[in-house]
C-alpha positions in Angstrom: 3.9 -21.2 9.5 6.3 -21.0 12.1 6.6 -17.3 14.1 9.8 -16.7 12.7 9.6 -17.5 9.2 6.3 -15.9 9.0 8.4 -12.9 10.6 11.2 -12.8 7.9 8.6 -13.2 5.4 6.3 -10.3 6.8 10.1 -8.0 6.5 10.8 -9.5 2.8 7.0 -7.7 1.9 7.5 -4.6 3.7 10.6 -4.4 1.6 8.9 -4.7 -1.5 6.7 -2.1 -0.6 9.4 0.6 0.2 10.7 -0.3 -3.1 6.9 0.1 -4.3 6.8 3.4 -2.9 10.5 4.3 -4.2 9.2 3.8 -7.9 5.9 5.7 -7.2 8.8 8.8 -6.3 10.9 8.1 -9.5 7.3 7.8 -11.4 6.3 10.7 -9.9 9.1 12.7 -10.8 9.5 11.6 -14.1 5.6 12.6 -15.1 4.5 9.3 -15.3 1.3 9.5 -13.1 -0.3 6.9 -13.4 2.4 4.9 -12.7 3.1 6.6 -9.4 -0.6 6.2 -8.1 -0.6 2.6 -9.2 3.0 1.8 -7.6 1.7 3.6 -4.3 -1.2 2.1 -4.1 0.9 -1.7 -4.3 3.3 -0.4 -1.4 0.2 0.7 1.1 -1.2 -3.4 0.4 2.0 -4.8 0.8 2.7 -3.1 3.7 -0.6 -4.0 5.3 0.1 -7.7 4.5 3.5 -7.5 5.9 1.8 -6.3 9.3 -1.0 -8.7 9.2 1.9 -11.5 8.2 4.2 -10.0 11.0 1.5 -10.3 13.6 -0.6 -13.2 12.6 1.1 -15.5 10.5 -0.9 -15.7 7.7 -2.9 -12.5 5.2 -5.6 -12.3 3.2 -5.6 -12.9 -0.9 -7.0 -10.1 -1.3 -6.6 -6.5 -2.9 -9.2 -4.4 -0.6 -7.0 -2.2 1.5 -10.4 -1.7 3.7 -10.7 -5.4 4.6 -6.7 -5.5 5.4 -7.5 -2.3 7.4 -9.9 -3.9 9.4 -8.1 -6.8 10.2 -4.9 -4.7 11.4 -7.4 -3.1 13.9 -8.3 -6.6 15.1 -5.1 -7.2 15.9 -3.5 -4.5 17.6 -6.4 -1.5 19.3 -4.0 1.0 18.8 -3.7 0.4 14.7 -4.7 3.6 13.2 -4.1 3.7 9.4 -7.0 6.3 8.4 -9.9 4.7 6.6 -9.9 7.8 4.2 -6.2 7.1 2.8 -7.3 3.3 2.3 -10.2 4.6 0.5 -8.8 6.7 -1.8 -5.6 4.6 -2.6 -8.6 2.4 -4.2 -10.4 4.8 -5.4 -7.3 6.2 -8.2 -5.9 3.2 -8.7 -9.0 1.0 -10.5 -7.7 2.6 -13.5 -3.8 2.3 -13.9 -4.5 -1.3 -12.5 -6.6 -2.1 -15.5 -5.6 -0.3 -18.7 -8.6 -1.2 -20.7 -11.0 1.3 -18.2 -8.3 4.0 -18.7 -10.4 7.1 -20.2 -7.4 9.2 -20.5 -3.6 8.7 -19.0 -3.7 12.0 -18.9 -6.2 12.3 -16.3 -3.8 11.4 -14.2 -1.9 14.7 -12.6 1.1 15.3 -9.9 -1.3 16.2 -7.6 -3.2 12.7 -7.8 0.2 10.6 -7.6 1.5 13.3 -5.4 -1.5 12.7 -2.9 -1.6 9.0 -3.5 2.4 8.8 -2.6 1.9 10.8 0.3 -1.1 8.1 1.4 1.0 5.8 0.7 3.9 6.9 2.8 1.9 7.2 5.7 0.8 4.2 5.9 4.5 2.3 5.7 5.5 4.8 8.4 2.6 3.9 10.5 3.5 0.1 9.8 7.7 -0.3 9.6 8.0 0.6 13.2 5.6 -1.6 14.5 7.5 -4.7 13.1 10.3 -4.8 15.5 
């Protein structure tokens, strides 16, 4: 893939995971939970694939936010997404990602999308400016 399309590609995913992150806000709001954590938990992957796209040309088919983690900080020494918010992004979102392991909707607070929104959010801010 050329530099440029990969580029314009790498801004098209970054887009979708503001919008991502926008729904996990009107989720949150709205009491849906498990909505928010899941739709945060797509805009933190997205974004890392949109860096790695922006800045290698290709990304991983994967979902492990780790692995994309690891693979920013091959690229660029100064890449500092915390470990922790990668972890725990995967950590609450096993659940709304498959509904058949769900024990309880309800288990879900607005403290666990509010903290998985915030994680979230950090990691686009860390990763938007870096795409100029």
């Amino acid at each position: 893939m050329s530099e440029s399309n990969a580029q314009e590609l790498a801004r098209i995913w970054l887009q979708s995971a503001q919008d991502s992150l926008r729904t996990a806000d009107i989720a949150q709001r709205e009491g849906l939970f498990a909505n928010a954590v899941f739709n945060a938990r797509q805009a933190a992957e997205k974004a890392l694939k949109a860096y790695l796209l922006f800045h290698t040309r290709e990304f991983p088919y994967t979902h492990d936010l780790a692995y994309e983690r690891g693979l920013g900080e091959k690229c660029d020494a100064e890449f500092t997404v915390p470990a922790t918010a990668c972890g725990r992004l995967t950590e609450v979102y096993t659940e709304p990602r498959y509904p058949e392991t769900i024990i309880s909707l309800n288990a879900y607070t607005g403290l666990i999308a509010a903290e998985a929104t915030q994680l979230a959010r950090q990691v686009l801010e860390f990763i938007a400016p870096r795409m100029t």
